[in-house]
C-alpha positions as CSV (number, residue, x, y, z in Angstrom):
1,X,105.1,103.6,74.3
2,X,104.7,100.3,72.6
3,X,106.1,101.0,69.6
4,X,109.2,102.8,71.1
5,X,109.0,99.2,73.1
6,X,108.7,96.9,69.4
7,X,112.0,99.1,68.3
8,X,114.0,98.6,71.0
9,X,113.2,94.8,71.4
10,X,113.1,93.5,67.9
11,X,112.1,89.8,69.2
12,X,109.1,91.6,71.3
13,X,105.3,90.9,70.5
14,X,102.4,93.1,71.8
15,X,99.1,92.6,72.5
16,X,96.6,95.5,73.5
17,X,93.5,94.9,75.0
18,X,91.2,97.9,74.5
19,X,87.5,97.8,76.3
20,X,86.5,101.1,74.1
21,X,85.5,100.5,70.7
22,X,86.1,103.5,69.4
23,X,89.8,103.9,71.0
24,X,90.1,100.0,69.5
25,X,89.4,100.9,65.8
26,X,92.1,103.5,66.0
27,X,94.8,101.3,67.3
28,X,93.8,99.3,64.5
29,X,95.2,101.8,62.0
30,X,98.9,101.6,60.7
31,X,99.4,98.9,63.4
32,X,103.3,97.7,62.9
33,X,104.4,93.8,62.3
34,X,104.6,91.8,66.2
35,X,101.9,94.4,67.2
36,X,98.3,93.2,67.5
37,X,95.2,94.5,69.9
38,X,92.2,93.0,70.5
39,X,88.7,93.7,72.6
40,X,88.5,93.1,76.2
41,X,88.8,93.8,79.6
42,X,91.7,92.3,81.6
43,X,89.3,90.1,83.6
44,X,88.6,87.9,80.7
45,X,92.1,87.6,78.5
46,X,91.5,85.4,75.4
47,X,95.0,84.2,75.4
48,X,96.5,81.0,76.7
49,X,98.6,80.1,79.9
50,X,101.5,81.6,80.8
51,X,102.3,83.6,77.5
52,X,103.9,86.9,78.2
53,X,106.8,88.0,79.9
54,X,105.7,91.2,81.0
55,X,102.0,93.4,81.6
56,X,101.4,96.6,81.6
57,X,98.5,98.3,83.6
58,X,98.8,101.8,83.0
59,X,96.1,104.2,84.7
60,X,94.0,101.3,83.9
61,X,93.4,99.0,87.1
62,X,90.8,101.1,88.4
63,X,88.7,101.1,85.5
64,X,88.1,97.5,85.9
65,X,84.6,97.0,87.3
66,X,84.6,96.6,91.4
67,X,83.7,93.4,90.7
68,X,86.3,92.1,88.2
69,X,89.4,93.6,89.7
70,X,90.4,90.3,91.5
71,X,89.5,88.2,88.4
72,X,91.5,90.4,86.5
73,X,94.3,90.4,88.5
74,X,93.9,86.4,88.4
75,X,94.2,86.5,84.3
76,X,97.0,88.6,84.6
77,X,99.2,85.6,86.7
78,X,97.5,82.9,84.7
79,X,98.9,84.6,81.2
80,X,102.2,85.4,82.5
81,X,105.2,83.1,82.7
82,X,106.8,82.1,85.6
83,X,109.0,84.8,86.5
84,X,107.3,87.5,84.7
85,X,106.1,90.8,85.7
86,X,103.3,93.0,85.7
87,X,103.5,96.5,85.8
88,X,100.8,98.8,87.4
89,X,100.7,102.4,87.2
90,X,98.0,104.2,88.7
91,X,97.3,107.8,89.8
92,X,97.2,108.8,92.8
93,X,93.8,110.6,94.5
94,X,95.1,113.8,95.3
95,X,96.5,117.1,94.2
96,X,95.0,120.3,92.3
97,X,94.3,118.3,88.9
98,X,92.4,115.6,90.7
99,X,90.4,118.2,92.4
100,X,89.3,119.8,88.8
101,X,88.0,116.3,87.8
102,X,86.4,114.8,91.0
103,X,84.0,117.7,90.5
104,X,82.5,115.4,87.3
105,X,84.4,112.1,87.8
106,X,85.2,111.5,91.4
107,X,87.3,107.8,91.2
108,X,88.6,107.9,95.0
109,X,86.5,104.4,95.4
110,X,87.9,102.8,92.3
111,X,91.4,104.5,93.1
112,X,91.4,102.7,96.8
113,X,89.6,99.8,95.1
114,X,92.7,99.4,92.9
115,X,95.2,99.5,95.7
116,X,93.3,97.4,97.6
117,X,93.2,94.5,94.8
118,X,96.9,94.8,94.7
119,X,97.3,94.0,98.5
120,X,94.8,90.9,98.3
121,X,96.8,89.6,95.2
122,X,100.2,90.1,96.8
123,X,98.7,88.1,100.2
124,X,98.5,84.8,97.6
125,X,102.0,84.6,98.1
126,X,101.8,81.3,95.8
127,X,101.0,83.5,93.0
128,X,103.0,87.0,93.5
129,X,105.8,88.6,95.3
130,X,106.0,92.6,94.9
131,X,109.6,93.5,93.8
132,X,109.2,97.2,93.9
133,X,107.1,100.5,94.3
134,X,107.7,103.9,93.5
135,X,105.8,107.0,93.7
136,X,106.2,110.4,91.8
137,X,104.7,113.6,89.9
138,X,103.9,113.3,86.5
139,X,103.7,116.8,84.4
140,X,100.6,117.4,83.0
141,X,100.1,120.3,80.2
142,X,97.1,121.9,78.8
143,X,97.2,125.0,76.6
144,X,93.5,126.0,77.4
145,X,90.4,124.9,78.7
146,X,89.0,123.7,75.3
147,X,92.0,121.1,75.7
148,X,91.6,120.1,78.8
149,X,87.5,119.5,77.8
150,X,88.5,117.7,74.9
151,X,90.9,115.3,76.6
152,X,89.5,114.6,80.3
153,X,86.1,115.9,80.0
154,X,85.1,114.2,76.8
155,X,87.0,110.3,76.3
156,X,85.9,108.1,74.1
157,X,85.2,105.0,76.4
158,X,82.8,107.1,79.1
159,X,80.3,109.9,79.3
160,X,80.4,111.9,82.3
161,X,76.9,113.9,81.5
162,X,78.2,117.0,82.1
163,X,75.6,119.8,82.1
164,X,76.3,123.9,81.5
165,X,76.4,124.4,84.8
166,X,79.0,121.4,86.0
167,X,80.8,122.8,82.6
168,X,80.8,126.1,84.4
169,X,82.0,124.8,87.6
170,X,84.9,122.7,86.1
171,X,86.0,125.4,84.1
172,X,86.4,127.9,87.2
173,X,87.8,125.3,89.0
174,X,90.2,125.4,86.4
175,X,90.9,128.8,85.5
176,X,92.8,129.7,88.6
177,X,95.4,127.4,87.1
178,X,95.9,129.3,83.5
179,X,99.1,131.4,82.7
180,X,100.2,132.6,79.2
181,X,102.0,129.5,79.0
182,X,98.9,127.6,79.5
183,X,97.7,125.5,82.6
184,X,100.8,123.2,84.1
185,X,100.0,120.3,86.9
186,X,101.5,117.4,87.9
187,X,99.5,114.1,88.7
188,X,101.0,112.3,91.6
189,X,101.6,108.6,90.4
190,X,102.3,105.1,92.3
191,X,103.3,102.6,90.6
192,X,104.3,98.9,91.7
193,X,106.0,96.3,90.0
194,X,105.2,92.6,90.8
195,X,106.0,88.8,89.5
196,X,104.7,86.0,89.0
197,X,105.6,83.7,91.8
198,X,106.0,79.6,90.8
């Protein structure tokens, strides 16, 4: 999506910050001109005041430690400029996908968690104002199983310790789900849209 956005905007700069190593040294290959990433957590942003125009926080709110979603939500204002926005996209807990992966990964506390950030930030009305939320289904495709392990059962940035039997679980959990077409779900979504007040 970034480099879709660097097309469209040819004045646009990017930076991407990337907590997993591994996922980082990737987005390090072919990276295009005005596009740079760098390590870290949204908590801690090595960048100056009041720099961007616009955040994203896609599916990623919730992976912030407990402890650091408030901070991070604080970096986020500090690095915007007046008037800008951030963008937050997170899934929602519920729906037949979501019941596959609670059964090794269950985030309904960092899912509320997330949410819950949101609201405190928005009640520093010196600091945000919430311009608009929207909620809706997002299709999600896998053609087997042995996708569906690859990409949600095995990321790069966390190990889940999944054993043969949880393996075994997950995959019956799944199988209900498959049809010569392959498995097809959608992954209710909320996403809100804020800006930086002042």
């Amino acid at each position: 999506m970034a480099r879709q956005m660097l097309q469209r905007w040819p004045d646009m700069r990017y930076l991407g910050l990337e907590v997993d190593l591994r996922q980082h040294a990737i987005n390090l290959q072919d990276t295009p001109p005005r596009m740079r990433f760098a390590v870290g957590g949204a908590q801690a942003i090595a960048c100056d005041d009041a720099q961007f125009d616009l955040a994203l926080m896609l599916k990623s709110l919730h992976h912030v430690p407990l402890d650091a979603m408030d901070q991070a939500l604080t970096e986020v204002a500090r690095v915007l400029r007046p008037g800008g926005h951030l963008y937050v996209s997170e899934p929602v807990y519920e729906g037949a996908l979501n019941e596959i992966v609670r059964l090794y990964n269950d985030e309904g506390i960092v899912r509320a968690a997330a949410q819950a950030a949101l609201d405190r930030a928005l009640a520093v009305r010196s600091t945000w104002e919430q311009v608009a939320q929207r909620r809706f289904d997002m299709p999600v495709h896998f053609e087997d199983f042995a996708q569906f392990e690859r990409r949600m059962m095995n990321p790069t940035f966390a190990d889940h310790r999944i054993d043969a039997p949880l393996r075994e679980r997950v995959a019956a959990a799944f199988a209900p789900h498959c049809t010569m077409e392959g498995a097809h779900f959608v992954r209710p979504m909320h996403v809100r849209l804020l800006r930086r007040v002042g």
